[in-house]
N, C-alpha and C positions, 0 to 999 in steps of 0.2 A: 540631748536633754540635760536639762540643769534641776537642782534643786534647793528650794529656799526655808531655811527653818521658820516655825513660826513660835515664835514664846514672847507673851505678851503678859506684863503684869499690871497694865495700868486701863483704866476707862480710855477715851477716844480715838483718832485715828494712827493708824502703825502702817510706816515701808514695810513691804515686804520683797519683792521685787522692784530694784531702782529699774528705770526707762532708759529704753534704748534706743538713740538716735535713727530714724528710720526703719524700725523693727515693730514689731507686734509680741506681746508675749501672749503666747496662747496657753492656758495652765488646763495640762490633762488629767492632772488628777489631786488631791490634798484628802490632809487627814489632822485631824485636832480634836483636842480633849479639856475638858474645864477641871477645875480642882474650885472650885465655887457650883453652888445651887439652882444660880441664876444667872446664865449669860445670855449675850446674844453676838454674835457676828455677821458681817456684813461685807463682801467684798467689791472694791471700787475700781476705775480704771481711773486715776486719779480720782477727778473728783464725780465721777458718771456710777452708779449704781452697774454691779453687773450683775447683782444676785440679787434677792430678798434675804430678809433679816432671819438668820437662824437661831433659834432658841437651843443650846446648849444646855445637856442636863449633868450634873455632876458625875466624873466618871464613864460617863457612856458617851466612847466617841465617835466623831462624825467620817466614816471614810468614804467618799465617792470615787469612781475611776471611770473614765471615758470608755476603757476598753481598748483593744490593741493598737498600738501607736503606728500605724506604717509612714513609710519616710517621709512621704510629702505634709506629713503633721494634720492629715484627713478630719483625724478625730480631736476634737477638746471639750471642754465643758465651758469656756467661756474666752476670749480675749480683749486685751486690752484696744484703746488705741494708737496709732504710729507715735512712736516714743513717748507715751505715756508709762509711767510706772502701776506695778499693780498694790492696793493699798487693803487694809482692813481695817474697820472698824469695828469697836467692841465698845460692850457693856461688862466688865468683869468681877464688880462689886465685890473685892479687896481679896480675887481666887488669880490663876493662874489660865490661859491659855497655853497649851504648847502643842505641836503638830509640825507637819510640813507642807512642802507642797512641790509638783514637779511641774516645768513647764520646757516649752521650746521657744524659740524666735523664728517669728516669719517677716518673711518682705510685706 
């Protein structure tokens, strides 16, 4: 498993996971917080929608988790696809995003 921070201070789209040549990233779990009143996030596989738009409320953060990881990477909450990186997009109106997120690689 790997893990990629997420801090983001600016509006539109952020790397957060680079793409990997023949690989899939499948992200099991992330967690992020605003320091602004009005966000929203969105995460991409490049440029493919993998979520809907999350509204962020200041302070209160967003933590999801797939639930237990067994080795063959069974579980996730979304992946990219074959060497695609995974991206986010934000609305952060002059606040902070930070968080993380974990993922694995598959064939």
């Amino acid at each position: 498993m790997y893990s990629a921070a997420i801090n983001i201070t600016s509006d539109g789209t952020h790397l957060v996971v680079p793409g990997v040549p023949g690989r899939k990233i499948r992200v099991v779990n992330y967690c992020f917080t605003s320091s602004d009143t009005a966000n929203t996030v969105q995460f991409f596989s490049n440029i493919t929608a993998l979520t809907g738009v999350m509204h962020v409320v200041k302070g209160v953060p967003i933590a999801i988790a797939a639930g237990q990881l067994f080795p063959s990477g069974a579980l996730m909450l979304f992946q990219g696809a074959v060497g695609e990186p995974i991206r986010i997009t934000t609305t952060t109106n002059s606040g902070v995003i930070g968080g993380h997120l974990v993922y694995i690689l598959a064939d």
